[in-house]
N, C-alpha and C positions, 0 to 999 in steps of 0.2 A: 814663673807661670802664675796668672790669676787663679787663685780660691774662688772666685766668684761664683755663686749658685747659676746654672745653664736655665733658661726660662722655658715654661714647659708650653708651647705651642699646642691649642686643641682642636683635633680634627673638625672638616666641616663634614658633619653627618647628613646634610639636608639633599634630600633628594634631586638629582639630578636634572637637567632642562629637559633633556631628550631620552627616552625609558628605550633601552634596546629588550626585546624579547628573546626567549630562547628559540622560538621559532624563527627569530633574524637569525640569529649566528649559525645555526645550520644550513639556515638558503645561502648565506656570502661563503659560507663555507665549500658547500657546492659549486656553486658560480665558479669559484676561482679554483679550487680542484684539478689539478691536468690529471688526464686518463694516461697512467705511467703502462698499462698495459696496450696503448694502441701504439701499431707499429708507427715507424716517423714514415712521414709522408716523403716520398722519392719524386725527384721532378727528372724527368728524361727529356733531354736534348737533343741528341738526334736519334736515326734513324739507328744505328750502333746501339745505342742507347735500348733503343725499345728492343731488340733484338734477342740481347742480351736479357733484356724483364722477359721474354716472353719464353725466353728457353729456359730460365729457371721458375718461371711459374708451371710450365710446362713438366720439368722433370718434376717439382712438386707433387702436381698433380698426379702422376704417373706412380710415381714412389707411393699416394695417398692411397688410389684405386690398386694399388697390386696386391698394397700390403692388407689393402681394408677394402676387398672388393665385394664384401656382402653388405657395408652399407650404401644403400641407396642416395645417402646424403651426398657422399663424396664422387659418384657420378655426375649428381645433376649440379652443385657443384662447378665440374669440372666444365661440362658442355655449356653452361653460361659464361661461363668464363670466356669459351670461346665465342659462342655468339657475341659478346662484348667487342672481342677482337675483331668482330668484324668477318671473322673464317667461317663461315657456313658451314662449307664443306669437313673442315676438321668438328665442329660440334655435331654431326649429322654421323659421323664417325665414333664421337664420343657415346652418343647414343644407342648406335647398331650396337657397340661394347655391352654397353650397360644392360640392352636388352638378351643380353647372349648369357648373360649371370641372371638377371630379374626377368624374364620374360611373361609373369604374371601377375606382376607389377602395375598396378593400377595406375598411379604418379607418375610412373615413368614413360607411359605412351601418353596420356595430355598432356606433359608436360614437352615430351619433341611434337606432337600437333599442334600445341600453342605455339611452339616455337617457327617451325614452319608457316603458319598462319599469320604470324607476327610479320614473319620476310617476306608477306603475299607468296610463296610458294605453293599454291594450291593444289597442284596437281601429288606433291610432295607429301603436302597434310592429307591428302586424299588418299593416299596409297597409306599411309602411315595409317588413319584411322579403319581404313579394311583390314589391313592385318590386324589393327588389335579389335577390331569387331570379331574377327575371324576365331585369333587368337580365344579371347573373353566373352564369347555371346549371350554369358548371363550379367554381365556387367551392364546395367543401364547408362551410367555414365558416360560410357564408351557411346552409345547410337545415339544417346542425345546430343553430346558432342559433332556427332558427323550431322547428325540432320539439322542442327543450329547452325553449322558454316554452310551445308548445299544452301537451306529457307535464306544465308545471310546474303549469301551469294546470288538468290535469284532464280536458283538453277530448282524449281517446284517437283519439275519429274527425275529430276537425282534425289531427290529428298525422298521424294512419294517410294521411289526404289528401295531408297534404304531402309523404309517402313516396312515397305514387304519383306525385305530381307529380314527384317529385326521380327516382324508375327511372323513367322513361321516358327520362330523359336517359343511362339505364346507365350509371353511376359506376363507383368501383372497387372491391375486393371489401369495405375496411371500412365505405361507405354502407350495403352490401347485409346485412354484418353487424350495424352498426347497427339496422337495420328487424327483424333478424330477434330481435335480442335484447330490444326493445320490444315483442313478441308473444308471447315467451316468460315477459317479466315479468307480462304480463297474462293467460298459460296459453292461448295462443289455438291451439294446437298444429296444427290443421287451415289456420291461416292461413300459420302459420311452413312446409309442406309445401310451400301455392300460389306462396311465395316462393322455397324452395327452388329448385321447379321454372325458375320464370323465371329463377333465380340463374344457374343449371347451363347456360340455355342461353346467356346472354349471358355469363359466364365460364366455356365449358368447358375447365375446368384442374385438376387434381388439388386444389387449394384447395377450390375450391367443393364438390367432390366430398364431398369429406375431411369437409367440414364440417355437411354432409348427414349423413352417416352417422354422426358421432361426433352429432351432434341428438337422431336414432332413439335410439343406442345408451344416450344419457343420459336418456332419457325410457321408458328399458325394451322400447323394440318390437325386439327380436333379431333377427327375421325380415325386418322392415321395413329397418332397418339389411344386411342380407345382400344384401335386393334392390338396395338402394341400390349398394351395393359392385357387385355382378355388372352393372347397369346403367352405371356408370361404366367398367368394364373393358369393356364393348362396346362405348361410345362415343369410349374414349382409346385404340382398340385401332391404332391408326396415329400416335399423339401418341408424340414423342419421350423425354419424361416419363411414359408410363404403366409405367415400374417403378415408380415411386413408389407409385401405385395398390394396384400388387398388395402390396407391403410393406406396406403398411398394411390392405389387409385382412385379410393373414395373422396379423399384429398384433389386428386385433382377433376373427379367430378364436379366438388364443391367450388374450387375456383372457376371450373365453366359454369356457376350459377345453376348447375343439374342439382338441386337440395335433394330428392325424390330418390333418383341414383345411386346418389350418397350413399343414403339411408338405407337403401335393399342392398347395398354391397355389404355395407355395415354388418346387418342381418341377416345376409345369406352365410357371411364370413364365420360369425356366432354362431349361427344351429349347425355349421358342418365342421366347422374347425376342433379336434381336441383342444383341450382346454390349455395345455402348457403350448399351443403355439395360436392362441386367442387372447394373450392377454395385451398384448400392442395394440389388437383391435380396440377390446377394451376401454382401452384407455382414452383411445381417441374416436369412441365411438360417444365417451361420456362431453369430451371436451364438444364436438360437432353437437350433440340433442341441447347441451348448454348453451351454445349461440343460437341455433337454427329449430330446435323441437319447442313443444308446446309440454303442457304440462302431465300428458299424459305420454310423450314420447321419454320426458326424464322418468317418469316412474318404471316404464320396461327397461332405464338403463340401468337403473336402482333395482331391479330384479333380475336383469342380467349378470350385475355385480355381486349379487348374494348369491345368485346363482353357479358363478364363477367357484365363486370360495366355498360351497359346498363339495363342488365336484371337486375342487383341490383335496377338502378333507378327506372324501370317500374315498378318494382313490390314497389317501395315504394308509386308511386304515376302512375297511370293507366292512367290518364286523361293529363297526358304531353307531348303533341303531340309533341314537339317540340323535345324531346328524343326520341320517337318513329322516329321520320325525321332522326336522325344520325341514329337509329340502323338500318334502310331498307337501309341509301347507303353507311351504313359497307356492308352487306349482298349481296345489289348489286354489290359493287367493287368484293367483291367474289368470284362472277360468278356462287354460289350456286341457281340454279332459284327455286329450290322447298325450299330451307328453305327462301328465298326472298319472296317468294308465302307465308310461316308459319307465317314471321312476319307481311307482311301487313295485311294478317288476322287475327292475335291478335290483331294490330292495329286498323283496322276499329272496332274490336267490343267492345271499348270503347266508346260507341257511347255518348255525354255528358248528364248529367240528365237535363236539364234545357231547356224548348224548347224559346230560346231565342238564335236568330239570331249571337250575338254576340260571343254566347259562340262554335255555329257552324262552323265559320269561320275557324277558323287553320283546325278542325277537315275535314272540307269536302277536302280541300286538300290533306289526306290522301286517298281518293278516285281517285281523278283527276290524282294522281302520281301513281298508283297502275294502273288505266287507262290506262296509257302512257307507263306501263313499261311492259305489256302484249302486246300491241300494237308493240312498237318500240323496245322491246329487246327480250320479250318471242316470237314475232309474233305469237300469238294464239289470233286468231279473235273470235272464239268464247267465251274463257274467257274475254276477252275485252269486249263483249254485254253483259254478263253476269254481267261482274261489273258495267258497267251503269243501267243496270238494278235494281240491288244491288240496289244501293244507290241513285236510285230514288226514290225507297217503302223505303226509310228509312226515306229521308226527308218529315217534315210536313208539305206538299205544303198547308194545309189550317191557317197555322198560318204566315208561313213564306219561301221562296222558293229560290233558286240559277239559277242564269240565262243560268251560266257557262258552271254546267252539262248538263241543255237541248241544248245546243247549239253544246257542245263538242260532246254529243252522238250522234245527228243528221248530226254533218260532219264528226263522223265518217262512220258510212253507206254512206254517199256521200265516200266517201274513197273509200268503197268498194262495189261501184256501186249496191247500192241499195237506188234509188231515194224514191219509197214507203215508205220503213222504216223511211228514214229521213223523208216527209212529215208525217209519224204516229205519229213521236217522236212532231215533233214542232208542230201540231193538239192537241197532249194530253199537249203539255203546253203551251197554249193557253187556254184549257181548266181547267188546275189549277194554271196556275201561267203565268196572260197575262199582261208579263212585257211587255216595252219598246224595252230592247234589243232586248228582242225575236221576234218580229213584225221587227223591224230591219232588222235583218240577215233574216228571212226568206223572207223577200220581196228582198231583195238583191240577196238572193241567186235565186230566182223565176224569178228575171231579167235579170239575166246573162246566164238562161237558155229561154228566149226568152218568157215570158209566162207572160205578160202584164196584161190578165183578171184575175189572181191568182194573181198579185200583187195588182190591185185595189181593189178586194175583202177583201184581207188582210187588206188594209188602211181603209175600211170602215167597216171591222170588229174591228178596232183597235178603229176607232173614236164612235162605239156603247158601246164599253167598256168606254171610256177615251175622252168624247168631250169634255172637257175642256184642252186636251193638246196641245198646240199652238202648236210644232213640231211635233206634225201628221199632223194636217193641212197643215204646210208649206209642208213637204217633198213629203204628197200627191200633191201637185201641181205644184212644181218640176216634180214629175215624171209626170204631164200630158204636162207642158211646154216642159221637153226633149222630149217627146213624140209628140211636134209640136199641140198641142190641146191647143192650149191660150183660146178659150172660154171656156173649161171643167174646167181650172186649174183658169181662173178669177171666175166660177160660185163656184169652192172652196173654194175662199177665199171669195166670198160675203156668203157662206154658213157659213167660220169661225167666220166672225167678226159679224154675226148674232148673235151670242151664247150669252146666258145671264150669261155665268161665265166662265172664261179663266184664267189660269195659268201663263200666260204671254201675256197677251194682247198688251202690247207695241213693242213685239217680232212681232208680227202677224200685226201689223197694218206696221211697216214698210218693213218687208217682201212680205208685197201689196203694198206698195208703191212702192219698188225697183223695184216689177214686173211688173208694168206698167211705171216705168219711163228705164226700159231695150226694154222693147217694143215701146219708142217711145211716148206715150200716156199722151200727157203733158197734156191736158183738163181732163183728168180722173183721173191723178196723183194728178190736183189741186182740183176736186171734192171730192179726199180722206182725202185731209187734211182738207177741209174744215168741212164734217163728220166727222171727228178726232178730230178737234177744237168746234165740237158739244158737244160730250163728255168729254172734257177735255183742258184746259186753260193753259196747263203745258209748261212753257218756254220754254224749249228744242224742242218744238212742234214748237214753231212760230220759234225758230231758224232754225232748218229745214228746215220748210216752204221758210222763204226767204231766205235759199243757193240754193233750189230749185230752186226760180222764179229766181236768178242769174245764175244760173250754165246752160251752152248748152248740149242739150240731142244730145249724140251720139249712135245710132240705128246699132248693128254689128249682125250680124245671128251668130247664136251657129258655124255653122259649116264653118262659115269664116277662112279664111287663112290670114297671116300677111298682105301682101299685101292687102286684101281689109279692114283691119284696119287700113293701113296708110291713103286711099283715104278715108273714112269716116271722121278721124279726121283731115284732112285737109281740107275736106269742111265743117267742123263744123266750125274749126280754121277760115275759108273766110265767112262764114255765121254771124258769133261771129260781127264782125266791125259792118255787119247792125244791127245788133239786140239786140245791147247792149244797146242804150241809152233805148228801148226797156223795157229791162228785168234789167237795173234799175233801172228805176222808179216803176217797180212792185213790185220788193224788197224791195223799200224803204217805199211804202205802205204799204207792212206787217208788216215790223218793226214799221211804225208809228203806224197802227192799233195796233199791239200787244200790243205799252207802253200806247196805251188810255184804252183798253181792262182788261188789267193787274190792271192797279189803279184803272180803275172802280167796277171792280170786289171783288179785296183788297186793301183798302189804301195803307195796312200796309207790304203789302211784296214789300216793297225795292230793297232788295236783288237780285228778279228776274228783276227788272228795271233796274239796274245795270247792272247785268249779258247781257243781251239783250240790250242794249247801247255799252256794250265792242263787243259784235258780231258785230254788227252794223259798229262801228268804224272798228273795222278788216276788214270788209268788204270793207269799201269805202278807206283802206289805200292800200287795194290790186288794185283798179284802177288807169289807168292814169292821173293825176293830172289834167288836163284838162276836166275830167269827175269825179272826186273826190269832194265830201262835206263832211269831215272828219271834218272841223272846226264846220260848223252847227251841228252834231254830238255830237262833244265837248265842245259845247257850253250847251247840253242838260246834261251834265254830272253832278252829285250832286258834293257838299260839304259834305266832313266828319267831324261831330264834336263830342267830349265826352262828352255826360249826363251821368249823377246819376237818378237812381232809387231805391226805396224802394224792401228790400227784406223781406217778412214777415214767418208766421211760420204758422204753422195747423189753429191756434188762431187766424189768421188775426194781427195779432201782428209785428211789425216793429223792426224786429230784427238789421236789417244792412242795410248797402248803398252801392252798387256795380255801377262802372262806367262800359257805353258801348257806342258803337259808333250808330250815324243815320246819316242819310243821308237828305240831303236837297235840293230837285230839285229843280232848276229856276219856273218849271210852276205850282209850290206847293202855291207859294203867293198868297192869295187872301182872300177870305171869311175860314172861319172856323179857320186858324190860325193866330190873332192878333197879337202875339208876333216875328211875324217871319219880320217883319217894324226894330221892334227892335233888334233883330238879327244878322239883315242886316247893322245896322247902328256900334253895338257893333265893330260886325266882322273887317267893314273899318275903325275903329277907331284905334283898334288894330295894323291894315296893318299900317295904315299911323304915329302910332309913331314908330312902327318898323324902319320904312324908315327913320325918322328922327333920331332914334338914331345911322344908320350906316352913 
């Protein structure tokens, strides 16, 4: 044997001429594939031959059907089979079988009427398809099947038959369509009507209607077509869907060129229709004023449509006044006054369930604009009193009342010169609801018409009701001051501050004060405080007081003119020099009185000592320095320093330590506070290494 090294041959890697894809080798793969599951093809030779196929296809079949005779597969199946053979009779056999297990079998009767049909056996498929009409008469497929072979046939009145036969059982509207379109193929127009007619009444539904009418319309009777339309809107005039109706008449007004029509159908459809069966109109009432209206016909659709959507709101919630307010001034921009009049009377008679003030408030406002707008835009005076009237018996003037309406109603009759009435109106509410306001305006209005004993009576009717209100008091006595009656309007106020419970007692004591220091009445001014200070200790009180005893009273009459208010306050002004040293030394009394007064009465309020030193101090920094003690003043002024005090808890328990400020007067040293030596000494001790450390 040769050693010889074997030569190492190297592959060719270079891509081949022709690229087969993987999508090739699956189609050749296919392609050539034999189907090992199809039976081999039998070639039969003779007569023998077939004989023999046809009785074992036969017991096949038999054996299929006996053993599996509820699928439907394996009869029909079977009976092609024989149709194939050529045996009629045996597949028409196979059939009757089949129908004797399936007899409501929908496939299984077209499929023996096709079959029959197929053989020209007419008479066959005819009988076949009445039984299963017979059989199935909710089956559409069934009657269309028989009327396509009679129409195929020729035969028009076995057709038309079957139609009658099949409405009696009223179908649904494409059977009925069907019939009708089979009459129209044949121009029978007068027949196509008697259908209609029966259509409409066994489907009365915009459908049928609809379909009526577009018939007429396409066969040119205009008029016919119109009646159509008007009879189905009498008949759906309580159907939920009879907008539909009316859009589409209007619709087919507009293609006869009736624009006018249209439009009133439109419109009449809108003001009568509720709203959840107007919104179809709506819609196509907006698209028709966009082709065909002018510029004032789009804006009614534009208020049509807010209009829409208002009434949707309302009615989803009744109680929303605040909806109700847009939809009255859609209706008033309008200029419709009686549906303006429709809605604020819907409106008002949501009146709220709850007799609670709060929830009347938006609501009575519906009132008051409904007032105003019979007033100032219907001018009808008598519905005007009628609606105050209204909505006076509405409210629960014993739980709760409006000042508003009694006031508004009463100057309306003043409006329209009738004094009586208004004084009836503010009499009856006074007697159910004797507010403030109301005593107000009618004493007001009672003065202005000159009638002085009708307004005291009213203040003293006001004060039987309400003596504790400080502002009847005052105002009553106003009105006897303006009235030049100082002792009527002083015997007032000693009657006010008589009262053993006031409302604002501090109101009232210096609304007497002011009224006699306007009069002049410095001795009775100072009498008041002093009674004031009887009562009550309250700083602000002795502040007062001594800007009073400083302050010079200037005395002017109500009905002075400028000038004699320059020459008052320039002899005040030339008076002031003598009588200042005067009036402060009185001042400075009361302040000192006040800060012995104050600590004797409470140690512990500080705070007002303070307060009443700083007045003080203001006081004497506003004099001329040559008559100023502002230092003595400042000299009375505390020290602030921060302690700690215990904070405790429900327990008495000493939860924490919170720091706060006290105040330490000079004239505080002495008995009771031992530690305040030391204090004092701390304090300068402090001061003076301060000093040394700068």
């Amino acid at each position: 044997m040769s050693n010889a090294p074997k030569t190492t041959r190297v592959k060719n890697k270079a891509p081949a001429p022709v690229q087969i894809t993987a999508e090739q080798i699956v189609r050749e793969a296919n392609e050539r594939s034999e189907d090992v599951y199809a039976a081999p093809k039998r070639k039969i030779a003779d007569q023998e031959e077939l004989n023999e196929y046809r009785y074992e296809q036969r017991k096949y079949y038999e054996d299929r059907c006996r053993s599996a005779y509820h699928e439907t597969r394996s009869w029909t199946k079977y009976a092609r089979w024989e149709e194939g053979q050529g045996d009629i009779p045996r597949a028409r056999s196979v059939w009757e079988r089949a129908l004797e297990h399936h007899g409501r079998e929908v496939a299984i009767w077209l499929n023996y009427a096709e079959m029959e049909m197929r053989n020209k056996a007419v008479n066959h498929a005819r009988n076949v398809l009445e039984r299963a009409c017979a059989t199935l008469p909710r089956v559409d497929a069934l009657w269309y099947k028989y009327v396509n072979m009679e129409e195929a046939l020729g035969q028009v009145a076995a057709a038309r038959q079957v139609f009658e036969k099949w409405m009696k059982w009223e179908p649904e509207h494409t059977a009925w369509h069907a019939y009708v379109k089979m009459e129209v193929r044949f121009g029978e127009t007068e027949r196509v009507r008697d259908i209609f007619q029966r259509y409409v009444q066994v489907h009365p539904d915009v459908k049928a209607w609809t379909r009526w009418a577009k018939f007429e319309f396409s066969s040119g009777n205009r008029t016919k077509a119109r009646e159509v339309y008007e009879a189905a809107v009498e008949f759906l005039r309580n159907e939920k869907d009879v907008g539909e109706i009316y859009a589409s008449f209007a619709k087919f007004e507009e293609m006869c060129h009736e624009v006018e029509r249209a439009r009133a159908i439109y419109k009449f459809a809108l003001d009568n229709l509720p709203k959840e069966q107007a919104e179809v109109v709506y819609k196509e009432f907006m698209k028709f004023e966009k082709m065909h209206g002018d510029r004032d016909g789009i804006e009614d659709v534009v208020v049509s449509q807010r209009r829409f959507k208002y009434e949707e709101e309302v009615s989803k919630n009744s109680l929303n006044y605040d909806t109700w307010f847009d939809y009255i001034r859609l209706e008033e921009s309008a200029g419709d006054v009686a549906k303006t009049r429709e809605v604020y009377e819907r409106a008002i008679a949501n009146v709220p369930p709850a007799n609670e003030k709060r929830f009347w408030q938006r609501y009575i406002y519906l009132w008051i604009n409904y007032a105003l707008y019979e007033e100032l835009e219907a001018r009808d005076a008598e519905r005007t009193r009628e609606v105050y009237r209204a909505c006076l018996k509405v409210i629960p003037h014993a739980e709760f009342s409006f000042s508003k309406i009694w006031i508004m109603a009463a100057k309306f009759e003043l409006r329209e010169k009738r004094l009586d009435a208004a004084r009836k109106i503010f009499g009856l509410a006074i007697g159910l609801a004797p507010k403030e306001k109301i005593f107000a305006t009618y004493i007001d209005i009672e003065f202005q018409l000159g009638n002085v004993d009708r307004c005291r009576t009213l203040h003293e009717k006001h004060l039987e009701i309400e003596p504790q209100n400080c502002s009847t008091w005052i105002k009553y006595a106003d009105l006897e001051r303006s009235l030049g009656e100082v002792e009527r309007a002083r015997a007032i106020f000693e009657l006010a501050v008589g009262q053993s419970m006031l409302d604002m007692p501090e109101v009232l004591w210096k609304a007497y004060i002011d009224f006699e220091t306007s009069e002049g009445e410095r001795e009775r001014t100072r009498a008041l405080y002093e009674r004031l200070l009887e009562r009550t200790k309250h700083v602000k009180v002795w502040m007062s007081y001594a800007r009073f005893e400083a302050t010079p009273i200037v005395v002017v009459e109500d009905d002075a003119d400028e000038e004699a208010i320059a020459l008052a306050t320039a002899a005040a002004e030339q008076d002031e020099n003598e009588r200042l040293e005067s009036r402060q030394a009185k001042s400075r009394a009361v302040y000192e009185r006040a800060l012995g007064e104050i600590k004797e009465s409470d140690p512990d309020a500080k705070e007002e000592r303070v307060m009443l030193l700083e007045s003080w101090k203001s006081f004497e920094d506003t004099l001329p320095s040559e008559f100023s003690k502002s230092a003595d003043v400042k000299a009375k002024f505390p020290r602030r320093v921060k302690r700690k005090r215990a904070v405790t808890d429900d327990d008495g328990r000493t939860v924490a330590q919170e720091e706060y400020y006290d105040y330490i007067f000079p004239d505080d040293a002495g008995a009771g506070q031992p530690n305040l030596k030391l204090l004092e000494a701390a304090y300068a001790w402090k001061k003076q290494k301060a000093a040394g450390g700068t």
